[in-house]
C-alpha positions in Angstrom: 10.2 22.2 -231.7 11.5 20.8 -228.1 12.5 17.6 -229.8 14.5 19.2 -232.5 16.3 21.7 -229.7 17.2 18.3 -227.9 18.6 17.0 -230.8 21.0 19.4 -231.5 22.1 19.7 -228.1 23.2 15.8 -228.0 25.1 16.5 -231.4 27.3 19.3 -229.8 28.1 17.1 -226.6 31.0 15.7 -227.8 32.3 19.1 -228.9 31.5 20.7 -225.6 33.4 17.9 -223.8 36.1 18.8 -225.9 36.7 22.5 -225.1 36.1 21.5 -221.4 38.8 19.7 -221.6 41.4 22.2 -223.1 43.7 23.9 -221.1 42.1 27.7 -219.8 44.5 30.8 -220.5 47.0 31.0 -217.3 47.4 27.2 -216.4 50.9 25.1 -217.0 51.2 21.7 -216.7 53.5 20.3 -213.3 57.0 19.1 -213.7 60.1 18.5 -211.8 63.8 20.0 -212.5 65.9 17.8 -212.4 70.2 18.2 -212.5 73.1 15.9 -212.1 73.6 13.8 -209.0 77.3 14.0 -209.7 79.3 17.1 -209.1 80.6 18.2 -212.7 84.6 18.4 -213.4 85.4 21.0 -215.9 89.5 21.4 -216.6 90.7 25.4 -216.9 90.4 26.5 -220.3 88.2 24.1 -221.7 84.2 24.2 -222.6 81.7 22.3 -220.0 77.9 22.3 -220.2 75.5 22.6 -217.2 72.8 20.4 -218.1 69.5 20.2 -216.6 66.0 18.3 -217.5 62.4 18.1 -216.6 60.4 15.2 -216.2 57.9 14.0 -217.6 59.4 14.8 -220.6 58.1 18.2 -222.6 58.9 21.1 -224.8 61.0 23.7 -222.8 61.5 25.8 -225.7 58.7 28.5 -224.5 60.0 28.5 -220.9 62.0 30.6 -219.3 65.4 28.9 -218.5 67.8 30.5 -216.3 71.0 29.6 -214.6 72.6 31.1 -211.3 74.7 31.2 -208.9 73.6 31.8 -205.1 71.0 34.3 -205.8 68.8 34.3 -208.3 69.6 37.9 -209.9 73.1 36.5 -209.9 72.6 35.0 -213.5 74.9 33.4 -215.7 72.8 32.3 -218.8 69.0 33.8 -219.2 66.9 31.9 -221.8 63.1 33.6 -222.1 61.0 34.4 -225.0 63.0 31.5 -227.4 65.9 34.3 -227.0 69.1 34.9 -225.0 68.8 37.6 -222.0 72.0 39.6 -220.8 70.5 42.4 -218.9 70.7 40.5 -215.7 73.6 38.6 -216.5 77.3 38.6 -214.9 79.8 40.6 -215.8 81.8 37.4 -216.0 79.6 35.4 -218.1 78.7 37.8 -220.9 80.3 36.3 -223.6 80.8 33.2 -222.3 78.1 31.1 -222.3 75.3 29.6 -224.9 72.4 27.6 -225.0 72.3 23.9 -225.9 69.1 24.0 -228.3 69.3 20.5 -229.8 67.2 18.5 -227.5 64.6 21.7 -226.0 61.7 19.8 -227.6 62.7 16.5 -225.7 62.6 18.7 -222.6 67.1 18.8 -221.9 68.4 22.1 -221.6 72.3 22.9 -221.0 74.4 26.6 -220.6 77.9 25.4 -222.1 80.2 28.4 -220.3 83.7 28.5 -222.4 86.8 28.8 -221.3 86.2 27.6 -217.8 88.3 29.8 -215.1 88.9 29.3 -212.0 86.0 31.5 -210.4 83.3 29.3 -212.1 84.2 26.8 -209.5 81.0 26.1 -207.0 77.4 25.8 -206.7 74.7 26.9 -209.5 70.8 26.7 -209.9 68.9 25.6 -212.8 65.5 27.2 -213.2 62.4 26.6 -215.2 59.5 28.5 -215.4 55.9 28.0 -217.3 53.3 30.5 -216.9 53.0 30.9 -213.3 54.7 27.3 -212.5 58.5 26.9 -211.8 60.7 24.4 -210.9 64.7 24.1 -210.2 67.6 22.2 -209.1 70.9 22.3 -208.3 74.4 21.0 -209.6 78.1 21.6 -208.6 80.4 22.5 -211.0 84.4 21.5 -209.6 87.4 23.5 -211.3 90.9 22.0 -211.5 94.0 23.0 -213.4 97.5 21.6 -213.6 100.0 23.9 -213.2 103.9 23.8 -213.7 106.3 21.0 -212.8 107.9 21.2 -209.4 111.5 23.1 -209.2 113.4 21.6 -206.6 117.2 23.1 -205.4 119.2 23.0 -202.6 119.3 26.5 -200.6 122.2 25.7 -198.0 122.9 23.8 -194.8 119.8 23.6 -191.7 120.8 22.6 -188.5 122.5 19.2 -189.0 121.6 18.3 -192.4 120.6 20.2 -195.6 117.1 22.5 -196.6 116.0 21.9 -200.0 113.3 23.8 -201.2 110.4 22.8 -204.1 108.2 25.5 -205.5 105.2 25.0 -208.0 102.6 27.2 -209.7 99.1 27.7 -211.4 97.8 24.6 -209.7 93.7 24.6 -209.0 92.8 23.3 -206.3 95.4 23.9 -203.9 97.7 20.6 -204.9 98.4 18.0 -202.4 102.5 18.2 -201.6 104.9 15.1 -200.9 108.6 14.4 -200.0 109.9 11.1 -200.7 113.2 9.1 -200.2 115.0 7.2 -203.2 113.7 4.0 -200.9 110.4 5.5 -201.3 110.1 6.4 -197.3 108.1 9.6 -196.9 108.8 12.7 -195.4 106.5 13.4 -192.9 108.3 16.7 -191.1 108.2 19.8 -193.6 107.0 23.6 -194.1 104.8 25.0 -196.4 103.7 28.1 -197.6 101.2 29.1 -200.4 99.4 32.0 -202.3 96.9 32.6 -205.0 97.3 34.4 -207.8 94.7 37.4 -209.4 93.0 34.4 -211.1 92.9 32.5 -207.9 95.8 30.0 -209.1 97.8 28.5 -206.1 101.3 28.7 -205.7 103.1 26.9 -203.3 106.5 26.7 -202.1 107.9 23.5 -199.3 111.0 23.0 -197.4 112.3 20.1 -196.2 115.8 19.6 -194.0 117.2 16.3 -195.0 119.5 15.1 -192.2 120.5 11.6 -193.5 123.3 11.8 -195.6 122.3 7.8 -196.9 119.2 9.8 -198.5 121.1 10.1 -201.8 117.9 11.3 -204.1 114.8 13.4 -202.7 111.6 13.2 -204.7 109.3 16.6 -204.8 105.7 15.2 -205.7 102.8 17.8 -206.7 99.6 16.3 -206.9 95.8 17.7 -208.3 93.3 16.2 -205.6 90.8 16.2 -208.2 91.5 14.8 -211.7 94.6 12.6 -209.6 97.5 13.8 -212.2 100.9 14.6 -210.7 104.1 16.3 -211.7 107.3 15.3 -209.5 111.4 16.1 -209.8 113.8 14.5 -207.6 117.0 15.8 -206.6 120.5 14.5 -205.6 122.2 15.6 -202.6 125.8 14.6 -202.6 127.2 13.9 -199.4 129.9 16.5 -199.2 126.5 18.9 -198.5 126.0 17.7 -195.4 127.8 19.7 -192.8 130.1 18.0 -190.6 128.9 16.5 -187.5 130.2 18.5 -184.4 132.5 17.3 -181.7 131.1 18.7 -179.1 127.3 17.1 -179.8 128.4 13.5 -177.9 129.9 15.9 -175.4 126.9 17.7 -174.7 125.0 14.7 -174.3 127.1 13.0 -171.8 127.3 16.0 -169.5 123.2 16.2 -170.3 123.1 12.7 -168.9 125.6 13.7 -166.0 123.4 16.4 -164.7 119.8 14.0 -165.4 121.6 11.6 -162.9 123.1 14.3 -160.4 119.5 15.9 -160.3 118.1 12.4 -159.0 120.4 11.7 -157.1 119.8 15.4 -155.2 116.2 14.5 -155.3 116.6 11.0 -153.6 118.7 12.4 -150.9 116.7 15.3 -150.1 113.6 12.9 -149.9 115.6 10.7 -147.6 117.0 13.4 -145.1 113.0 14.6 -145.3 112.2 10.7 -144.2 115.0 11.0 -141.7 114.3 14.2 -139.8 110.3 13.4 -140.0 111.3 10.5 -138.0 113.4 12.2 -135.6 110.3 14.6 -135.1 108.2 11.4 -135.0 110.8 10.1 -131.6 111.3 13.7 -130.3 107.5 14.0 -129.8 107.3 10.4 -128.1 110.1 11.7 -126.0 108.3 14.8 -125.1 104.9 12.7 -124.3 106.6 10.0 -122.3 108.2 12.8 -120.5 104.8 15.2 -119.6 103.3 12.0 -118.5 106.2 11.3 -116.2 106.0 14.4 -114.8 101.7 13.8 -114.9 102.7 10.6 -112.6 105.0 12.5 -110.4 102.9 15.5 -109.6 100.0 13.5 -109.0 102.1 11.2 -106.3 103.3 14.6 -105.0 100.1 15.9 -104.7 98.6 12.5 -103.0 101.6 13.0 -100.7 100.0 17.1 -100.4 103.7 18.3 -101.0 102.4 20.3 -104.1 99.3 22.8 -104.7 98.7 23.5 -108.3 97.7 27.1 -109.4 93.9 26.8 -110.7 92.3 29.7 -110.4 93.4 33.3 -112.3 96.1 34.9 -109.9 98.6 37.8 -110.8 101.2 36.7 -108.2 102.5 34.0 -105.8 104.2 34.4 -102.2 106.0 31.3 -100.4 107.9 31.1 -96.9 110.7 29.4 -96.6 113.2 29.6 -94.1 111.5 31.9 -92.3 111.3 35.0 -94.5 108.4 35.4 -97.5 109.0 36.2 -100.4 107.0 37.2 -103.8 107.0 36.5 -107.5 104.9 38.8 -109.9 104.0 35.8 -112.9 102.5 37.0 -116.4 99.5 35.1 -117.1 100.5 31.2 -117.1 99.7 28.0 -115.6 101.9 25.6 -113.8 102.4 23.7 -110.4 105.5 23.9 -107.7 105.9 22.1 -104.5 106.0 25.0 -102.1 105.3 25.4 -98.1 102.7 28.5 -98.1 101.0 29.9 -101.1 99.5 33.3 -101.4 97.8 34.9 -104.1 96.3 38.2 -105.3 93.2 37.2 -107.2 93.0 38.3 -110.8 90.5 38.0 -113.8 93.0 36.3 -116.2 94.4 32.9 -117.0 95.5 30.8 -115.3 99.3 32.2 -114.5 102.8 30.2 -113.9 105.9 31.1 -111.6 109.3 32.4 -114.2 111.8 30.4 -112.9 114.3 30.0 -116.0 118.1 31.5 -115.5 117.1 33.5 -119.0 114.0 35.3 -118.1 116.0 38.8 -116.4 116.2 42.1 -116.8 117.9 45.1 -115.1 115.8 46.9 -112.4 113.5 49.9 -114.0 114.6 53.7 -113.4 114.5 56.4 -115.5 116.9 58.1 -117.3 116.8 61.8 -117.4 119.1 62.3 -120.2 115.7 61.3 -122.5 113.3 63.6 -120.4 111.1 65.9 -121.8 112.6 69.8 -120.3 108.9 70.3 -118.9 109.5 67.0 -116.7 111.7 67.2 -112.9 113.0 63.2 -112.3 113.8 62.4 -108.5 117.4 62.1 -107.7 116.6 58.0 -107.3 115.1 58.4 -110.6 112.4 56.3 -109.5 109.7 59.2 -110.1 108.5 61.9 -112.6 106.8 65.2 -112.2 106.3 68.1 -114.6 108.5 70.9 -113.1 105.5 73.1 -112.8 102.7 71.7 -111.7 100.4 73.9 -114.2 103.0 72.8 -117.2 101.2 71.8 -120.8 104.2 73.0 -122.8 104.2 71.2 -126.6 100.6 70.4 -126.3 100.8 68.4 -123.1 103.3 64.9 -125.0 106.1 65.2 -122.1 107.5 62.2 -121.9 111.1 59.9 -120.7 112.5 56.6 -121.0 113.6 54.1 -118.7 117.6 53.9 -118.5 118.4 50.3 -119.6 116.6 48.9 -122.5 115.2 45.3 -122.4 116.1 42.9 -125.0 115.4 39.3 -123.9 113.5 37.7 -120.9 111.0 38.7 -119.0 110.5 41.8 -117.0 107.8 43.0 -114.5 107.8 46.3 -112.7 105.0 48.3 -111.0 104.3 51.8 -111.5 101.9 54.5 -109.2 100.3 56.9 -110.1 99.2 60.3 -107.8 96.2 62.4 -109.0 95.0 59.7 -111.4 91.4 60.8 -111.9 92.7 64.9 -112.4 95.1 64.3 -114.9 96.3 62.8 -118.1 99.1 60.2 -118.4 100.7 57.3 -120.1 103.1 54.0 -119.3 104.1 50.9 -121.2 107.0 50.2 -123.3 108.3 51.6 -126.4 111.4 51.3 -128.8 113.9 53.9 -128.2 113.9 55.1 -132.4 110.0 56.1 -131.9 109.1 60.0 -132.6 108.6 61.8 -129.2 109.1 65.7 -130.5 106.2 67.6 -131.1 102.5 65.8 -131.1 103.1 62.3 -132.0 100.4 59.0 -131.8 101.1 56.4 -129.7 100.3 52.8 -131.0 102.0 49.5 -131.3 101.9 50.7 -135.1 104.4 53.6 -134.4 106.4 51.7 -132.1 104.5 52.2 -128.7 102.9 49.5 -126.2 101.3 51.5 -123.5 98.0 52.4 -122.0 97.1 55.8 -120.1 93.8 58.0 -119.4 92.6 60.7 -121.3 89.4 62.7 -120.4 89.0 60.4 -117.1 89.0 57.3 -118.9 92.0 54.5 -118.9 92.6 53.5 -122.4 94.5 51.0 -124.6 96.4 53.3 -126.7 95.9 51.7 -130.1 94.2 52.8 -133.5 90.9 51.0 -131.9 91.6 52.3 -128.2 89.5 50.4 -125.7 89.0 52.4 -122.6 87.7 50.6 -119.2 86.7 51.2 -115.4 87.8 52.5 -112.8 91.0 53.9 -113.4 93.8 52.2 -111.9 96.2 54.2 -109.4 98.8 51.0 -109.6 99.8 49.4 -112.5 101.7 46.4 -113.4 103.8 45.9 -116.3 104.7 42.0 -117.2 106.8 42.5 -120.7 107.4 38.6 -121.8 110.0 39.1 -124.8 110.2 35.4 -125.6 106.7 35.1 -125.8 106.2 38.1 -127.8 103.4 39.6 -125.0 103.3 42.9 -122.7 100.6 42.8 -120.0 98.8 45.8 -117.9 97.5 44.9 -114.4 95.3 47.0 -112.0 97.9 46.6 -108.7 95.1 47.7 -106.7 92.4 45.1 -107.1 95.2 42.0 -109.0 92.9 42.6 -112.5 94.5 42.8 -115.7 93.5 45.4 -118.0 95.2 44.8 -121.0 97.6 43.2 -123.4 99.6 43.1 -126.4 101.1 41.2 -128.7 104.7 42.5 -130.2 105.9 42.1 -133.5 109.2 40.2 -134.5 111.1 43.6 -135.2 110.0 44.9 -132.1 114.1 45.1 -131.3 115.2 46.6 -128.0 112.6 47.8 -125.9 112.4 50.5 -123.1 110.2 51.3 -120.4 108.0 54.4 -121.4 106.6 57.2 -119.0 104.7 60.2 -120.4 102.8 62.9 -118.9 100.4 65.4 -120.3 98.0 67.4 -118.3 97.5 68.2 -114.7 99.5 67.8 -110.9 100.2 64.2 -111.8 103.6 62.4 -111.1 104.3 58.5 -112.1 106.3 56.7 -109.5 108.1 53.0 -109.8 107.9 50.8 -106.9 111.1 49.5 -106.0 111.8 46.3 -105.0 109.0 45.5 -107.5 110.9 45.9 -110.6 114.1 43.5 -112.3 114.4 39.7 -113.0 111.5 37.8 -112.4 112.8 34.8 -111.4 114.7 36.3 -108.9 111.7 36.5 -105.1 111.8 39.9 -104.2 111.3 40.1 -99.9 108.6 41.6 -99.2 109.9 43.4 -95.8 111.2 45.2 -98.1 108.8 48.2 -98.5 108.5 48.8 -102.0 106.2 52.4 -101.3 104.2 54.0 -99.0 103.5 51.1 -97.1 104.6 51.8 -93.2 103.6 48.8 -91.7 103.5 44.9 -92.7 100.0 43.6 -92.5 99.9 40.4 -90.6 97.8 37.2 -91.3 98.1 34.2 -89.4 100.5 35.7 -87.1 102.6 35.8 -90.0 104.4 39.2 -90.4 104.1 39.6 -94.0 104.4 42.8 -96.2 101.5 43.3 -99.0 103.9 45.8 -101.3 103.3 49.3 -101.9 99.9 50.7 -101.2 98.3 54.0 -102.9 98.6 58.1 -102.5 100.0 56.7 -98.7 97.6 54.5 -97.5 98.2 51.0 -96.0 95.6 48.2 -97.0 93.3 47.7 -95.0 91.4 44.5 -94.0 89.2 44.4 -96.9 92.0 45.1 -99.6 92.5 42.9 -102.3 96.2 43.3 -101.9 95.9 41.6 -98.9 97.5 38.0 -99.4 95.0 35.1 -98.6 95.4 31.9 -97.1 95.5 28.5 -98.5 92.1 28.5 -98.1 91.8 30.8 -100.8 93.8 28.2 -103.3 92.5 25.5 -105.3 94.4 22.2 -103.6 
C-alpha cells in the first residue's frame, strides 16, 4: 500500500512543479517605461503622437496607460480596461486624442493629440500600470508655428535719420527679429515690443531709425527658433526721406569743444594758484619759525644778560617802575616775557597770563549810563556806582538792571567792579549786547545774549543754562573782555583768582558793560582808574577806591588799588604786590 502511495506521488511531481511555477493572483511582472530622449516638434495644426514603450518587450494591452501633464489627475489620454477613459480627462483634450493600438502586443503605446495648439507645448508623463506594479517616463513635446510675413513701412523722420517700423503675427515661439543693410551689415540698435494673442500666438512689432542715407534698402527678417524657417521684406528708403542735416550741429560742437578746453584750462589754473599759495604758506611758516627762534635766541641772551624776567607762574597783573613812578597793567590770562626794571604780581590760579601792549587793544573808560537804568535804581552823579533808590526796593520781581555808557566793539577791555553787602544781597555784572530783553523777568545766559556772573541765595554763580556756583563770594571783581580773542574773564580782586570765563560767539556784535541788581541794601561800584585801554599803565598813586594810604614795600611807596567796604590791605593781603622774589627768574 505505501509503495503504491509513493508511486503516485513521483508521477504528479512534475505537475506540482508546474503550478509552483505559475504566476499567484495579484503579482505583475517588472518593466521599465521608457519615452523619447529627444524633445518632440509638433507644427500647429497638425497631428503628433506621444509615444512611449516598456522594456523587456510585452503585451500592454491589459494595462492601464495614461498620459499627463504635471499632475497625474491632469490627464490627457486614459487607456484602462482595453477602453478609452474621459472622466478624468482635460477639457482640452476631449476630442482630441486617440490611442495608437497597432503595436500594444509588441509592448509601444502612443496618444496621437490632433490639431496641435499652442497650449500643448511642454512637459508630459507616460504611465503604465499592471496590477499593483507601475512604471513612467517622461517626454517634451515643443510647439512652433509660422506666422505672417513681415510688413515693413516707413512712419516718418527720428532724430537725424528715418524710423521704419516691421510688424509680424501668429508666430510660436516668440520669433527671433533682425534688421539688415543692403551690404548685409546688421542692425544692432532697435526697439521691440510684443504680445500674445487668446491662443498664445506672439505678435511683435520693431523699430529701427536709419541714419545713413547710403543705406538704400533695409531688410526686416522674422525667424522661428525652432523648425529655423524665416519670412523677410526689405524696404527702400529714398534719400529725399532723410531730413536735412542742421546747420547749427557743427556749431554746437565747436562751442562744445570751446567750453571742454575753457573748463581745463580753469581747472589747470586753479590747481596752479593752489600749488602757488600752498607754497607761499609753505615760506610764510619758515618765516614765522626762523623768526620765534630769533626772538628764542634773543630772549635767552637777554635773560643771560638778567635784563628780562619771563612771567611763569599764573598772575592776574603786572606792575613795573620806571622813571620813578609805578605803574600797573591788569593782563587776561596769557603768557609772554618783557624786559622790565621791577616786576610785581598778584598771584592767581590761572594760566599763565601776558602784558596787552598792541595800539588796537582799547576801549573807552567804564561808567554807567542812566538813560538805560532800571526806575528802581539811583546812579551817582560820576556815574561810577549804582544803588536801588530804596534800599527795601524789589519792584518787577527784583531784575533792575543798567548798562554801561559806551559799548565795546574791538580790543580789549578790563575794568573792576565792588561790591558792598555782598553776602546780604543779590546781584549781577558782566557784559551784554544792548538788543537783549531787560523788561519784566528775563534769563540771563550767553544764549540770550548775556555774559555775566552774580550771587543768588548766598552763592556766586556763572549765569548760564548749567550755572556753576563757587566759594567765597567775591566783594571785588575783575572783568577782562578780549574781543579779538572771542573770551570775557571774571576775577576775584580780592585774593588775584579767577572765577570764571566765557567764550563769545561771532555775532556777539557790540557789547556793553552790564550791572543788575535784585534784592537787598547792595550797591555795585567801578573802580576808577582801573577801567579803559589796557595797554595804556594806569598810576597806581592814583587811588582807584577806598584805599587812603599807599602800602609801602621795600621803601617803595607803591599803591595796591582799591581795597573793600573801606579797608586798606593789610600785611597779609594778597593784593599786596610782592617782590621779585616772588617771580620765576
Amino acid at each position: 500500500m505505501e509503495d503504491c502511495c509513493r508511486g503516485s506521488l513521483i508521477s504528479h511531481l512534475p505537475s506540482l512543479l508546474l503550478l509552483l511555477q505559475l504566476p499567484t493572483e495579484g503579482s505583475a511582472e517588472q518593466f521599465m517605461v521608457i519615452g523619447p530622449s529627444e524633445p518632440i516638434v509638433a507644427v500647429l495644426g497638425a497631428d503628433i503622437m506621444l509615444p512611449c514603450h516598456v522594456s523587456p518587450a510585452m503585451d500592454v494591452e491589459n494595462m492601464e496607460l495614461r498620459w499627463f501633464r504635471s499632475k497625474f489627475s491632469e490627464a490627457v489620454f486614459i487607456y484602462q480596461n482595453q477602453q478609452e477613459q474621459t472622466e478624468e480627462q482635460l477639457a482640452q483634450y476631449r476630442g482630441r486624442t486617440s490611442l495608437v493600438k497597432d503595436f500594444l502586443t509588441q509592448g509601444e503605446a502612443a496618444v496621437r493629440i490632433h490639431n496641435v495648439q499652442a497650449f500643448d507645448n511642454g512637459l508630459y508623463t507616460c504611465f503604465f500600470r499592471m496590477g499593483i506594479f507601475y512604471e513612467e517616463a517622461g517626454l517634451e513635446l515643443k510647439v512652433a508655428g509660422v506666422g505672417s510675413a513681415p510688413q515693413v513701412h516707413i512712419t516718418g523722420p527720428e532724430e537725424d535719420g528715418v524710423r521704419v517700423v516691421c510688424m509680424a503675427s501668429g508666430w510660436f515661439p516668440k520669433p527671433q527679429v533682425q534688421w539688415r543693410a543692403l551690404s548685409g551689415e546688421k542692425f544692432l540698435t532697435f526697439s521691440e515690443t510684443q504680445a500674445q494673442d487668446d491662443e498664445g500666438l506672439f505678435t511683435i512689432e520693431t523699430t529701427l531709425v536709419v541714419r545713413d542715407s547710403s543705406s538704400g534698402n533695409v531688410t526686416c527678417s522674422v525667424l522661428n527658433p525652432i523648425l529655423g524657417q524665416e519670412k523677410a521684406m526689405a524696404i527702400f528708403i529714398p534719400e529725399p526721406f532723410f531730413p536735412l542735416s542742421s546747420p547749427w550741429k557743427l556749431t554746437f560742437m565747436v562751442i562744445l569743444t570751446v567750453l571742454m578746453l575753457l573748463l581745463l584750462g580753469a581747472v589747470f589754473y586753479i590747481m596752479r594758484e593752489h600749488t602757488a599759495k600752498h607754497q607761499a604758506m609753505q615760506e610764510l611758516e619758515k618765516l614765522h619759525r626762523e623768526k620765534e627762534e630769533d626772538q628764542r635766541i634773543k630772549e635767552e641772551a637777554l635773560k643771560a644778560r638778567g635784563d628780562i624776567l619771563v612771567l611763569s607762574s599764573p598772575v592776574s597783573c603786572v606792575a613795573f617802575q620806571t622813571g620813578g613812578n609805578l605803574f600797573t597793567w591788569p593782563i587776561g590770562g596769557r603768557r609772554s616775557s618783557r624786559p622790565v626794571s621791577y616786576f610785581c604780581c598778584l598771584g592767581a590760579p590761572t594760566a599763565i597770563p601776558w602784558l596787552l601792549t598792541s595800539p588796537s587793544a582799547c576801549c573807552v573808560s567804564v561808567s554807567l549810563d542812566p538813560e538805560s537804568a532800571h526806575s528802581s535804581l539811583d546812579v551817582s552823579d560820576d556815574k561810577t556806582s549804582v544803588t536801588f533808590k530804596n534800599s527795601s526796593s524789589n519792584s518787577d520781581y527784583g531784575v533792575s538792571s543798567v548798562l554801561g555808557h559806551e559799548g565795546i566793539t574791538s580790543g580789549c577791555c578790563y575794568w573792576e567792579v565792588e561790591i558792598r553787602n555782598t553776602k546780604r544781597s543779590e546781584w549781577a555784572l558782566g557784559v551784554c549786547r544792548k538788543d537783549v530783553e531787560r523788561k519784566g523777568w528775563y534769563q540771563e545766559s550767553p544764549e540770550k545774549g548775556f555774559w555775566a556772573v552774580g550771587v543768588y541765595g548766598n552763592e556766586f554763580y556763572r549765569l548760564s543754562a548749567n550755572g556753576e556756583h563757587i566759594e567765597p563770594i567775591p566783594q571785588r571783581v575783575g572783568v577782562f573782555l578780549d574781543l579779538k580773542e572771542g573770551d570775557v574773564s571774571f576775577y576775584n580782586m580780592t585774593d588775584g583768582s579767577h572765577l570764571f570765563s566765557f567764550s563769545l560767539t561771532s555775532s556777539s556784535g557790540t557789547l556793553f558793560p552790564y550791572f543788575r541788581l535784585r534784592e537787598g541794601d547792595v550797591s555795585l561800584t567801578i573802580c576808577s582808574g582801573v577801567g579803559g585801554p589796557v595797554q595804556t599803565p594806569v598810576l597806581l598813586n592814583n587811588r582807584p577806591c577806598s584805599s587812603e594810604e599807599p602800602v609801602s614795600l621795600s621803601g617803595q611807596g607803591i599803591s595796591s588799588g582799591c581795597g573793600v567796604d573801606g579797608d586798606v590791605p593789610g600785611a597779609e593781603s594778597p593784593l599786596l604786590p610782592c617782590g621779585p622774589e616772588a617771580m620765576s627768574p
